[in-house]
Each structure stands twice: as structure tokens, then as C-alpha cells.
N, C-alpha and C positions, 0 to 999 in steps of 0.2 A: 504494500500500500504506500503512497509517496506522501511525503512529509509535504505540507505548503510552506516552506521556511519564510516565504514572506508575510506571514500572520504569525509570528512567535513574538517580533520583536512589538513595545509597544513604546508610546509617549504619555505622560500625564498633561494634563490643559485642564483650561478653568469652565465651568458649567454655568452660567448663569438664567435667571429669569428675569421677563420684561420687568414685573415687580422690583427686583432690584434695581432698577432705574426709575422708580417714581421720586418725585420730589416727597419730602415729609407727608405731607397735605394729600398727594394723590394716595399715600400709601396709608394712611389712616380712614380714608374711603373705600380703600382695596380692603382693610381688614375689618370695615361696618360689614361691606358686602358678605365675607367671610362668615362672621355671627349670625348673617340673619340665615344664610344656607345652612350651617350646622341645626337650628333653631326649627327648621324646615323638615331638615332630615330626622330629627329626634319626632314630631311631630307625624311625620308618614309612618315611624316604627308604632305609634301607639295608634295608629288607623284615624287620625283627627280628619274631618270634613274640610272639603275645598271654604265654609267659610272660614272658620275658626285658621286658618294659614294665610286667607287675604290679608289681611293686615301687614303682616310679614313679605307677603310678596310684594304689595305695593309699594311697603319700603325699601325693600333690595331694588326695587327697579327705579325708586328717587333719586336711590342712594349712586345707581349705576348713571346714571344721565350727572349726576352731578361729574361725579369722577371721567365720563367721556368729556365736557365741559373743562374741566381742568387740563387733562391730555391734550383736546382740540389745540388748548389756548397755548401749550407751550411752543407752537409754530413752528419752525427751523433750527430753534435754540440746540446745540449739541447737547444731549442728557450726560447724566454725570451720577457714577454705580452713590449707593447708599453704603458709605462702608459699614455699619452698624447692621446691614442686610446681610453682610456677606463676612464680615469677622467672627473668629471665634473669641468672644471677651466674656468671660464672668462676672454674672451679677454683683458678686460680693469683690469682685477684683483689686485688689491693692495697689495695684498700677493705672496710671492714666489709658483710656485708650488709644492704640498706636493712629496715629496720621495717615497709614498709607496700608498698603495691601504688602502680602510675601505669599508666597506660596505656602509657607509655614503655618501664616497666621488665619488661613482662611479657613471654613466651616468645612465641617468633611463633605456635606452634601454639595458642595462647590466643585469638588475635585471628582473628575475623571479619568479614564484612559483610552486612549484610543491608538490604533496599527500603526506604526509607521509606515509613511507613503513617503511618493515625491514631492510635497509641502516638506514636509518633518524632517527629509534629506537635505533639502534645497537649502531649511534653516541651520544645517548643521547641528541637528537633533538624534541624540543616539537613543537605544535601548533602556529606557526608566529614565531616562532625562525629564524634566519637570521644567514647564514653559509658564509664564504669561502672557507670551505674543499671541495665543489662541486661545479665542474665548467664544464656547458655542451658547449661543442664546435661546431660550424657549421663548416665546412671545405667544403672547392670551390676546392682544390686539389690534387688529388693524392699521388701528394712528400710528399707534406705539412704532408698529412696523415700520410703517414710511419715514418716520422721524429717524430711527433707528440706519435706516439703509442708506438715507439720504444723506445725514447730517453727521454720521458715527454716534461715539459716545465718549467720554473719559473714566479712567481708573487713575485715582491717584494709588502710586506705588512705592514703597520704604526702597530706596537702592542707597548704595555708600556714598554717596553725594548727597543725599537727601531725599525727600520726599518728592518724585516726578508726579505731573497730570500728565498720564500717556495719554494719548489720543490712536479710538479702535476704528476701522471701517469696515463695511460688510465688505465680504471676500466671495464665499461662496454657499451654494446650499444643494448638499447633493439631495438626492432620489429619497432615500432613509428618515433624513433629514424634514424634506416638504412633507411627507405621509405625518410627522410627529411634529408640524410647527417650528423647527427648528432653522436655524442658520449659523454660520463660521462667520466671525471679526479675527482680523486681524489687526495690530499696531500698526502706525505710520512705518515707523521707524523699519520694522522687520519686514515690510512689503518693498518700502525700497530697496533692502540688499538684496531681496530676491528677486523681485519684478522679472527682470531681464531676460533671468533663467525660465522663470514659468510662461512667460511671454513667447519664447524661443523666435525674438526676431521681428511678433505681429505688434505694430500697434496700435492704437484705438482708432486711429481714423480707417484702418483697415478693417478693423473688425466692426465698424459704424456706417461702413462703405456703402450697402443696402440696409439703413435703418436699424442696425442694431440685434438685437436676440430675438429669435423667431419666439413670440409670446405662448405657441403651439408648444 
């Protein structure tokens, strides 16, 4: 039976959700919404009547226009991750919490792994090597979407110089990816050393040449 050696080796990267990029405000909406679904779901387990849940429903769906209302309005503005969404920091913690993101510092449900390819080569990424320059998004919404694709997003990050705002852009979303909502960002910074190579040659005005990506 033959070995696939090219699914052995793997890379760590970061997992995020659209939620992690609400401002405060949108994200204290997001988690009204949250109560009034659990609220909901406890109430179908004891068999309660569609009236005895309107109330509840009507306010999840106030609650959701309000929060589409917020999203709309952030417009073009680059979003910027919530680090308190995505660190791991203890309630009772005796240290301040850190500035920036590490790979160290982040929630285990943040952390992934996924095969090395020709991205993970390209960046000079080996077997358990552990990145920030990729970060796959889940997205719950629309706006969020377009905001997100259009305009990137920032992570502020801890490196030995200090605390950087990376700045991410969509990159890519394969097949796997579309069926679960998901998409690939990448860094500025690590798209430009590779560009060239994953490019091999084409560039946008060629590949814009007929209008761009068949939407099919």
C-alpha cells in the first residue's frame, strides 16, 4: 500500500471567527443574541408553545437588526481582532494583560493544523513550524464578509521590537473551505516575499484581462 508522504508533514496557523473582529459594542449584541437562542433552546426541551417563545424571538431578531446596523455602519474601516476574544488570560491573573498576540499566548480553540503545501513551502515553513502569517476565518456574515475581503483586518502582535499592528488580507478560499464558511488571510508583509513565486510570472492585469474570476 503506498505511503502519501505528502500529508505526514503539517503546519500550525491561527483559527479565527468573524466574532473576533466585532468592535466591543457589536460583540455585546452578538452575545444578547447568544442568550436569547440558548433561552429558546431550553424552552423547545420542555415542549413550550410558539406563544410563550415570541417574546424571545422578537427580541433576538431586534436584537439582530440592531447588530446588522452596527456592522453596516463600520463601512470600509479595516477591522481590528479583539484581543481579549482570542487570548488566553485568567480571570484572577496577577499580571496585566499582554498588548499583542504570540502564538503562545493564544486560546487553544484559536490554534490549528493544517498539511503542508506550496503556501507553507513558499513561506519557508517546515514540519510543526507555528505561523501567524495565516489566519483562517469563519464568518456568520455577509457584511462582515465584504468588509473583511475588501479592506483586510489587523492583529496587533508581541515581537522583540514591540508590539506590531500586522495588517491581514484575504488570500484565498478553497472548495472545503466555501462548503464551511471559511476563508485564508494572509499578512502584508508575508505575501510580499512570496507573491512572485505563487504568481509564477502572471500579473493582475493578466489575470483581469477578461474581467476577472469566472463568478461560475
Amino acid at each position: 500500500m503506498s505511503v502519501k508522504t505528502y500529508l505526514q508533514e503539517q503546519i500550525r496557523l491561527v483559527s479565527l471567527s468573524s466574532y473576533d473582529l466585532f468592535t466591543d459594542e457589536e460583540y455585546d449584541l452578538y452575545m444578547k443574541i447568544t442568550e436569547c437562542k440558548s433561552k429558546l433552546d431550553e424552552l423547545d426541551k420542555k415542549g413550550a408553545k410558539k406563544e410563550e417563545k415570541q417574546p424571545i424571538i422578537d427580541e433576538k431578531n431586534k436584537i439582530k437588526e440592531m447588530l446588522e446596523t452596527l456592522i453596516q455602519a463600520n463601512g470600509n474601516n479595516p477591522r481590528s481582532v479583539r484581543l481579549k476574544s482570542i487570548i488566553y488570560y485568567p480571570k484572577n491573573a496577577d499580571y496585566p494583560m499582554p498588548e499583542g498576540a504570540t502564538y503562545y499566548n493564544l486560546k487553544t480553540s484559536k490554534k490549528i493544523a493544517e498539511f503542508c503545501c506550496e503556501l507553507s513551502r513558499a513561506m519557508g515553513l517546515k514540519h510543526l513550524d507555528s505561523t501567524l502569517d495565516l489566519i483562517v476565518i469563519k464568518w456568520k456574515n455577509t457584511e462582515m464578509l465584504r468588509q473583511l475581503v475588501l479592506n483586510g483586518f489587523y492583529v496587533p502582535l508581541c515581537t522583540p521590537s514591540g508590539v506590531v499592528n500586522k495588517h491581514y488580507r484575504f488570500f484565498t478560499a478553497s472548495a472545503g473551505q466555501l462548503r464551511r464558511d471559511k476563508f485564508l488571510a494572509i499578512s502584508d508583509d508575508a505575501w510580499e516575499r512570496i507573491h512572485e513565486r505563487l504568481d509564477c510570472g502572471v500579473g493582475w492585469d493578466e489575470v483581469n484581462a477578461k474581467g476577472g474570476i469566472n463568478a461560475n
